[in-house]
C-alpha positions as CSV (number, residue, x, y, z in Angstrom):
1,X,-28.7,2.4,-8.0
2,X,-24.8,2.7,-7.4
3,X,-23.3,-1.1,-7.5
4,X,-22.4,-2.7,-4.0
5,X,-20.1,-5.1,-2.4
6,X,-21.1,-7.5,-0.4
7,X,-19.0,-8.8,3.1
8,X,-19.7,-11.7,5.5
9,X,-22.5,-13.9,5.1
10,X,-23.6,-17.3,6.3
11,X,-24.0,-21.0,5.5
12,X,-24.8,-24.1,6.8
13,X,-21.8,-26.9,6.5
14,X,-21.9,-30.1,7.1
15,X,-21.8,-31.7,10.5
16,X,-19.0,-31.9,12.9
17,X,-20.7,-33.3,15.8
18,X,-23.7,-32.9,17.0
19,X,-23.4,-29.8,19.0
20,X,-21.4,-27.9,15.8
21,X,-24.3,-28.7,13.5
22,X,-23.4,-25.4,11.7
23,X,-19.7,-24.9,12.2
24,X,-18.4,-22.5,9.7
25,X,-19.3,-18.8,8.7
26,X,-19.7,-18.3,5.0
27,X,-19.8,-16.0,2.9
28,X,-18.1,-14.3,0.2
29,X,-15.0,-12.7,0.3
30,X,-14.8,-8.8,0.4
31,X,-14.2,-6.7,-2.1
32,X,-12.4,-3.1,-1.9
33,X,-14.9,0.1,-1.5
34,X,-14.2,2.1,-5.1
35,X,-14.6,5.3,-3.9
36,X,-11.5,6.3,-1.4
37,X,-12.3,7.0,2.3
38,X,-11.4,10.0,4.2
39,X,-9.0,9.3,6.5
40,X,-9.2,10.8,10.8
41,X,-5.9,11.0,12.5
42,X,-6.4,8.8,16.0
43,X,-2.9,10.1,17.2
44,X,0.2,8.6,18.2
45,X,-0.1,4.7,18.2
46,X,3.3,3.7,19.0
47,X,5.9,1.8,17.3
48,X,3.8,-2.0,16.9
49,X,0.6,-0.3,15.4
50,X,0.4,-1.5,11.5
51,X,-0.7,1.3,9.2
52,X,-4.1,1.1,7.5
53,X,-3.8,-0.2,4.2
54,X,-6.1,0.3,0.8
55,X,-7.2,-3.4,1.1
56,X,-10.8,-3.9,2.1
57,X,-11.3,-3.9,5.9
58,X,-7.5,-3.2,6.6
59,X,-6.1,-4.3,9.8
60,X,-3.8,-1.0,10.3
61,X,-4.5,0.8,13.5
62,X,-2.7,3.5,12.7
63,X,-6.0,5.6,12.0
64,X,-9.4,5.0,11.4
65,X,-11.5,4.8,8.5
66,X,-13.6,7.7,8.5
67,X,-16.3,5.7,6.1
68,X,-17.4,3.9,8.9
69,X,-18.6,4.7,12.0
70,X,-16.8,3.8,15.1
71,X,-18.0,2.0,18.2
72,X,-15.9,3.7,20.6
73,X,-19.5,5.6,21.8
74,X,-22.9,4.8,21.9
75,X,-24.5,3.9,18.4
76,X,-28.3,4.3,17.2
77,X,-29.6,0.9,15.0
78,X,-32.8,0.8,13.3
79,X,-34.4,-2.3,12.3
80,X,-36.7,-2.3,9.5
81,X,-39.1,-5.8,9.1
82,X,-39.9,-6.1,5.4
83,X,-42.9,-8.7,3.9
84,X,-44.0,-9.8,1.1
85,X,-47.4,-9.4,-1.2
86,X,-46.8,-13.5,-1.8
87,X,-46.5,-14.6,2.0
88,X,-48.4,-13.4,5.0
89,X,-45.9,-13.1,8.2
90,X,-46.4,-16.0,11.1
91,X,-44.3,-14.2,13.3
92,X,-44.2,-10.6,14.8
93,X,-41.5,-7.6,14.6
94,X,-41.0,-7.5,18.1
95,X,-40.5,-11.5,18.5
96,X,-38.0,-11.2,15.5
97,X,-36.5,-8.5,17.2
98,X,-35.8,-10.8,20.6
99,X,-34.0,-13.0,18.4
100,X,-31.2,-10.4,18.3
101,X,-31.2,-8.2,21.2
102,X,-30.9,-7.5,23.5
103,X,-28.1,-10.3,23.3
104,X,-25.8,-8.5,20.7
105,X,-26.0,-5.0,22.5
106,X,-25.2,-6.8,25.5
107,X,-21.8,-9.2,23.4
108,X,-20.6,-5.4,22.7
109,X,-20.9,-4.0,25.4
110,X,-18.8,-7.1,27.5
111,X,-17.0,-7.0,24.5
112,X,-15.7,-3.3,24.5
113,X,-15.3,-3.3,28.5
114,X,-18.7,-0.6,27.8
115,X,-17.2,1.8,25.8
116,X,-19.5,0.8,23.4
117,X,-23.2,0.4,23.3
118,X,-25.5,-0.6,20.6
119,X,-29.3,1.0,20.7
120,X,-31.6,-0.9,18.7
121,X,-34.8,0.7,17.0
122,X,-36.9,-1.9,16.1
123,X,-40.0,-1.0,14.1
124,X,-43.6,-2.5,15.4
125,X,-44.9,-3.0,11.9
126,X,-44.3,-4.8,8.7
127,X,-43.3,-2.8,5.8
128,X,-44.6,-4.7,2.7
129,X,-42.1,-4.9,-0.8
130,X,-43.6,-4.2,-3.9
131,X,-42.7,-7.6,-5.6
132,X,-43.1,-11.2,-4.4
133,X,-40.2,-12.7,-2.8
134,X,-38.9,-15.3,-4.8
135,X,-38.4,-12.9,-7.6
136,X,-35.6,-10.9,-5.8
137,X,-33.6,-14.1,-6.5
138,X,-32.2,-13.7,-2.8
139,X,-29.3,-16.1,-2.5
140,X,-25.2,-15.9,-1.1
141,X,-24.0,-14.9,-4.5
142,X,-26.6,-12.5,-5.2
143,X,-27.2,-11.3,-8.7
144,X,-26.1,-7.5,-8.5
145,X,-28.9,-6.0,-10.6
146,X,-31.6,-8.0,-8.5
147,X,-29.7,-7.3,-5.1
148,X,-30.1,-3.5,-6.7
149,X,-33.9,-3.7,-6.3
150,X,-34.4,-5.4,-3.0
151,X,-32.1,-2.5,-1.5
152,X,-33.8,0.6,-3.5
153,X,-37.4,-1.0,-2.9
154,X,-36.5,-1.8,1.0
155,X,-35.3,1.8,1.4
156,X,-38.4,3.2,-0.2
157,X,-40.7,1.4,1.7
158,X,-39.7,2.4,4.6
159,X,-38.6,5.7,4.2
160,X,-41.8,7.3,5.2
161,X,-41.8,5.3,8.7
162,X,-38.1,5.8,9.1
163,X,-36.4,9.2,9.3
164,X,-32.8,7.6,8.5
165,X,-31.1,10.8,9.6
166,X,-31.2,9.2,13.1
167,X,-29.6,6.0,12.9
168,X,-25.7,4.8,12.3
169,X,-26.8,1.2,11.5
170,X,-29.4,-0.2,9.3
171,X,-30.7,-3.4,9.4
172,X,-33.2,-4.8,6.5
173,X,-34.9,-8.2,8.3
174,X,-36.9,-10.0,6.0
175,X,-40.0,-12.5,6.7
176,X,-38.2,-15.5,7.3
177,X,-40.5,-17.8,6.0
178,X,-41.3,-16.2,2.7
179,X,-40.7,-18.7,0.3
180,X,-37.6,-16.9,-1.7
181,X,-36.1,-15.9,1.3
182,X,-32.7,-17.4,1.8
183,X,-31.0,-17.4,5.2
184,X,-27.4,-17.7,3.6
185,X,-28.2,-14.5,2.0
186,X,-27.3,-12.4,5.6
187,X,-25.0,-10.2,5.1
188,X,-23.5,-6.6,5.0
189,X,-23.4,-4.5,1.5
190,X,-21.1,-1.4,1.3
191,X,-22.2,0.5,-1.8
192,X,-19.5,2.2,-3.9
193,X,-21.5,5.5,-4.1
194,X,-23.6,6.2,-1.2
195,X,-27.9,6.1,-0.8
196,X,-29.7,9.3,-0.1
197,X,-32.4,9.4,2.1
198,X,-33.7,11.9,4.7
199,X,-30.5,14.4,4.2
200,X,-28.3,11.8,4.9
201,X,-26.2,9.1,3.2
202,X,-26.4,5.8,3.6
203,X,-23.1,4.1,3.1
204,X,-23.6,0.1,3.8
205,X,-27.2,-1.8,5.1
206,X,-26.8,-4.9,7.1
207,X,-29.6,-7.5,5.0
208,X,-31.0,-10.4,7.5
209,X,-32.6,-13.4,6.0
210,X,-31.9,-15.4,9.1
211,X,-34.2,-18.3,10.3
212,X,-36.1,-17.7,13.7
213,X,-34.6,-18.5,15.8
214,X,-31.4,-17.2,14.1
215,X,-28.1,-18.7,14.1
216,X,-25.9,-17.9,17.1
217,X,-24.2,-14.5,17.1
218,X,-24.7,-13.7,13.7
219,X,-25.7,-10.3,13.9
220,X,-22.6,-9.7,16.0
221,X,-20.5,-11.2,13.1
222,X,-21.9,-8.8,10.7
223,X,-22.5,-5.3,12.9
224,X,-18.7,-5.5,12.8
225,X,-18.3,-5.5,9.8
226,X,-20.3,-2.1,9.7
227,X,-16.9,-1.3,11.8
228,X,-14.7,-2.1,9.1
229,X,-13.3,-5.4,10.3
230,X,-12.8,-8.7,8.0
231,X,-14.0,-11.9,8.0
232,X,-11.3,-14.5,9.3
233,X,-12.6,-17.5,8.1
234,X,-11.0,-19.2,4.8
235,X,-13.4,-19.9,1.7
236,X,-11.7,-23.1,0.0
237,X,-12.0,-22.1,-3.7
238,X,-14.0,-25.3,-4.5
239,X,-16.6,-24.4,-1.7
240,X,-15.4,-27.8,0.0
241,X,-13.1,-28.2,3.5
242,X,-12.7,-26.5,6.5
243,X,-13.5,-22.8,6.7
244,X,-11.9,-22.0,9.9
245,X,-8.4,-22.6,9.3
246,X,-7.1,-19.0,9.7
247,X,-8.8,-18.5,13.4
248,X,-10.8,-21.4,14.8
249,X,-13.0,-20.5,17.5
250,X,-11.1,-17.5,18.0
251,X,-13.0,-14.7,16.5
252,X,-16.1,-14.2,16.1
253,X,-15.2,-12.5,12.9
254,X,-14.1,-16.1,12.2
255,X,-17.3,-18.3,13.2
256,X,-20.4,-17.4,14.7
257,X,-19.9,-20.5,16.0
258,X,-17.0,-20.3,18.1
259,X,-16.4,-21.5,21.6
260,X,-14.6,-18.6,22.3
261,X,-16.2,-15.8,20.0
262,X,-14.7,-12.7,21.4
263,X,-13.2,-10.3,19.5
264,X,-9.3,-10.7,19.3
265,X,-7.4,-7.8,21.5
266,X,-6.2,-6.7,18.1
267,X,-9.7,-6.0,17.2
268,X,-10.3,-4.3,20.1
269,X,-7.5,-1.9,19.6
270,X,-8.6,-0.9,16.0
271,X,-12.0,0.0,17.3
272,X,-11.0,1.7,20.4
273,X,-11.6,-0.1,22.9
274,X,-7.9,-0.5,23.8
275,X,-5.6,2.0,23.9
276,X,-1.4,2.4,24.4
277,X,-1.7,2.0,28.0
278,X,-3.0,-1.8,27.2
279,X,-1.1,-2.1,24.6
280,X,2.6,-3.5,25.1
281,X,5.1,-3.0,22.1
282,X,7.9,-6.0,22.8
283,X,11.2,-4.8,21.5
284,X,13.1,-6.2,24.1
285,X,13.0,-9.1,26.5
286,X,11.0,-8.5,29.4
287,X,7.8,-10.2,31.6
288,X,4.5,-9.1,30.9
289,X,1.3,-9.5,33.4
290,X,-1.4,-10.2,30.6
291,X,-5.3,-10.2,31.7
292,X,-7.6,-12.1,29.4
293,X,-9.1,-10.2,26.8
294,X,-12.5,-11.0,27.6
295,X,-12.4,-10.4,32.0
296,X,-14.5,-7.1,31.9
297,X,-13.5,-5.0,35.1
298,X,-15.7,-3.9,37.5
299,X,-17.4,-0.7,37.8
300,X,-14.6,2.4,37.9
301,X,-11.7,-0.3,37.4
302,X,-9.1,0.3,35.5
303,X,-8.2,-2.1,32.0
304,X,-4.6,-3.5,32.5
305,X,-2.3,-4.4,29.8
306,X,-4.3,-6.7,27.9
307,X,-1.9,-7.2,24.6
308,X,1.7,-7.8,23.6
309,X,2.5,-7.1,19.9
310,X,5.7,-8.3,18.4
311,X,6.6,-6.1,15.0
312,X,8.1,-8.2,12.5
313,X,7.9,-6.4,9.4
314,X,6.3,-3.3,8.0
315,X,2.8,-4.6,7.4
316,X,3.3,-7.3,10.4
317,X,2.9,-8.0,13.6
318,X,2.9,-11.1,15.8
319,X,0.2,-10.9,18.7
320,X,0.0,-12.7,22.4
321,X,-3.1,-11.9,24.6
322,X,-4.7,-14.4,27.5
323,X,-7.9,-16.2,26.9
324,X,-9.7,-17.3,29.9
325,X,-13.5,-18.8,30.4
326,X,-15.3,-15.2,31.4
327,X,-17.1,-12.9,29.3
328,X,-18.0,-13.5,25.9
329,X,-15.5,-16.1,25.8
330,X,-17.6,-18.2,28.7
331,X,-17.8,-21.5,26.5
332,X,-14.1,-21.6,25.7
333,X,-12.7,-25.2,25.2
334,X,-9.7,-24.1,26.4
335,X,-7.7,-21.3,28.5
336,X,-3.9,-20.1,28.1
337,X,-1.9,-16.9,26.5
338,X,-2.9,-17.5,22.4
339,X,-0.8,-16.1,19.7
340,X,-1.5,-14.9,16.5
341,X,0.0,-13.1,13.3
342,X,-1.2,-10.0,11.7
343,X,-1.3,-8.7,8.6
344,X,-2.4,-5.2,6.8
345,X,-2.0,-5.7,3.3
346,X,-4.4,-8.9,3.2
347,X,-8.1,-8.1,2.8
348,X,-10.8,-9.3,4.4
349,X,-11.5,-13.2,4.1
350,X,-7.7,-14.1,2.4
351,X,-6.7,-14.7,6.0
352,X,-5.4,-11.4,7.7
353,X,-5.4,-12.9,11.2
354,X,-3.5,-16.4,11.3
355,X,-3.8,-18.3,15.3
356,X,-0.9,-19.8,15.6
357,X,-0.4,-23.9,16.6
358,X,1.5,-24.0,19.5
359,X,0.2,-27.6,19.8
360,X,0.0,-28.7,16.4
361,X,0.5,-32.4,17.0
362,X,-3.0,-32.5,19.3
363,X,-6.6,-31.0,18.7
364,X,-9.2,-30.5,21.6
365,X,-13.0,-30.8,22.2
366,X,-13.2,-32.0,18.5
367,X,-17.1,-32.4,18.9
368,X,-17.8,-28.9,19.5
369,X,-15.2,-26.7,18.2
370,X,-15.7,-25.5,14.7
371,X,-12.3,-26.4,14.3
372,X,-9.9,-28.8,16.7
373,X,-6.4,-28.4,15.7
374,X,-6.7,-24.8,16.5
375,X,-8.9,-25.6,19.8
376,X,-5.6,-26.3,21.8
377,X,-3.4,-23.4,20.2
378,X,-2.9,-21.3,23.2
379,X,0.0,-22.1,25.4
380,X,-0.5,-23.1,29.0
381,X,1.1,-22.2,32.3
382,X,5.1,-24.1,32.1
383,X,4.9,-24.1,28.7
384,X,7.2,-22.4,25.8
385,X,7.4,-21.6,22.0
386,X,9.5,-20.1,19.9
387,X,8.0,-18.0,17.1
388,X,9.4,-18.9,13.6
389,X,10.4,-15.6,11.9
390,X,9.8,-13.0,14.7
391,X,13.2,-14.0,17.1
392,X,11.2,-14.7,19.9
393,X,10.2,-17.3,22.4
394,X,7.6,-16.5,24.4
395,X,6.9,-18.5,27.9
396,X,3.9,-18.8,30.3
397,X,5.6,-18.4,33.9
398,X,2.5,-18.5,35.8
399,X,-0.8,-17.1,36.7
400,X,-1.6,-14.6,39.8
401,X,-4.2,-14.5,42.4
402,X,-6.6,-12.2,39.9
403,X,-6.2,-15.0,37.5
404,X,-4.0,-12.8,35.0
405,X,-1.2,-14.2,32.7
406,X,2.3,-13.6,33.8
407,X,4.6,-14.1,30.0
408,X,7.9,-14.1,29.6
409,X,8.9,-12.8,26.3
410,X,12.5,-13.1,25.3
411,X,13.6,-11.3,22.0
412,X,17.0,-12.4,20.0
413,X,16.5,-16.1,20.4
């Protein structure tokens, strides 16, 4: 059994009010894929796209990862339900299956504007391990060799109901209420050689130990990581602290949790969901007309600029996009034009996205975000900030009748 790596996960922090029982997405940080990618051309990205680096889940955009699939097209998922010989199952596939979609088909495809939809293939029927459940030792920081097992029995089992050929994604749900099962064991593994089965190779398997119901938007959090993105959250090396430093409710790459889970516009233009005609590369002053991220047009509308990007080094970029309460982002605690730093040589979960504080003396809705002093960080409309190290100062003039962001970005300053 080739060795894996294993990226996202979840835990359960301690409380921050009483909505934001469970904050903070945990898990451990991702480790580079040994064996080296191919590598597709996606063509000219402009000037402000950041080249793909060798770090796990790099946030180049320069081309694509050819190791992983990409959600610019529709995608096939199958869902395999897995038992055990030491618990009998008090809940069905198909009501473990409603705990997911069709929810996070339908966060992708708001999400991607449709580009992108997610087919699920849930099986009807149990497929039984050969061992009990407690001896897979299923936990966050999963012993390798025992994590080994679970995946080569899982894949075995349901090979001869599953013709794997078929499918892009693979989930592995366990019974929930077997007694080893652990929930903060969810996540994806990327294995360092690839699985055979049915003629084709299986690269990484998404493994579910969620609760039922589940916790909010976690199979969102993890299917994009099966599209190479990182986790944004920060793991404090003593396991104690805040975990959302780096993003807040920003991201749902950040916390499953967030107010305002979208994925950042960056994000979207790594997967392909934007492209150069919604993508603005600042090197000079100018106004911009910004519409939020998450606004999904109607039916045979057109996607307007949607992102400024602000180079500031060869592996950096600043970021400005709108947020607005629409879309995935429907629960945000606040609106306004957010900025943000990037960063492609820092791998996944050592913080290559950075919100910045354009209101670091004040927090907002403290009892629901899973992270206040980031809560406030976008600027409002009459408001200005100048960004340290990029020679710019950006300024929200206004808003128009569509409820788009007019910015004013002045370079040199």
């Amino acid at each position: 059994m080739p060795r894996q790596h294993g990226t996202g996960g979840v835990a359960r922090p301690s409380l921050r009010g009483v909505v934001a029982a469970a904050t903070s997405l945990l898990a451990l940080a991702a480790t580079s894929l040994v064996a080296g990618p191919a590598v597709a051309a996606t063509g000219e990205a402009g000037p402000c796209a950041l080249p793909r680096t060798e770090v796990h889940h790099s946030l180049g955009v320069g081309d694509w990862n050819d190791a992983y699939p990409r959600p610019d097209h529709s995608l096939d998922a199958v869902m395999v339900f897995l038992s055990f010989p030491d618990h009998r199952p008090t809940h069905t596939p198909q009501e473990l299956a409603a705990d997911h979609f069709p929810a996070t088909t339908q966060f992708f495809q708001r999400a991607s504007y449709g580009k992108f939809t997610l087919r699920p293939h849930p099986l009807r029927q149990w497929i039984q391990m050969p061992k009990a459940s407690d001896w897979y030792g299923m936990q966050r920081d999963w012993n390798n060799e025992r994590r080994s097992v679970y995946l080569r029995d899982a894949i075995a089992a349901a090979d001869p109901k599953v013709d794997f050929s078929r499918f892009a994604i693979v989930y592995l749900v366990a019974d929930p209420d077997a007694p080893g099962v652990d929930s903060d064991a969810t996540k994806v593994v990327n294995f360092d050689q690839p699985l055979h089965a049915d003629g084709t190779d299986i690269r990484r398997v998404v493994t579910v130990f969620e609760q039922h119901p589940p916790d909010h938007n976690v199979l969102a959090h993890e299917t994009g990581h099966v599209f190479d993105l990182p986790d944004l959250y920060h793991r404090p090396s003593d396991g104690k602290g805040d975990w959302d430093t780096y993003v807040g409710d920003w991201d749902v790459m950040g916390s499953q949790f967030g107010l305002a889970p979208d994925f950042l516009g960056w994000h979207k233009w790594k997967l392909g969901w934007l492209d150069r005609r919604q993508v603005v590369c600042v090197q000079r002053s100018r106004d911009i007309t910004l519409e939020s991220i998450a606004a999904v047009p109607a039916p045979g509308a057109s996607i307007g600029t949607r992102l400024a990007v602000i180079r500031t080094g060869e592996g950096s970029a600043v970021v400005i996009e709108a947020r607005s309460a629409t879309g995935n982002d429907r629960t945000t605690c606040t609106e306004g034009v957010l900025l943000y730093r990037v960063r492609n040589e820092t791998p996944s979960g050592g913080g290559p996205v950075q919100v910045i504080d354009t209101h670091p003396r004040t927090d907002a809705c403290w009892d629901l975000s899973v992270y206040a002093p980031l809560a406030d960080a976008p600027l409002g409309v009459g408001e200005t900030y100048s960004i340290p190290g990029a020679h710019a100062r950006v300024e929200v003039a206004g808003r128009t009748p569509s409820g788009a962001w007019t910015v004013r970005i002045t370079t040199g300053t």
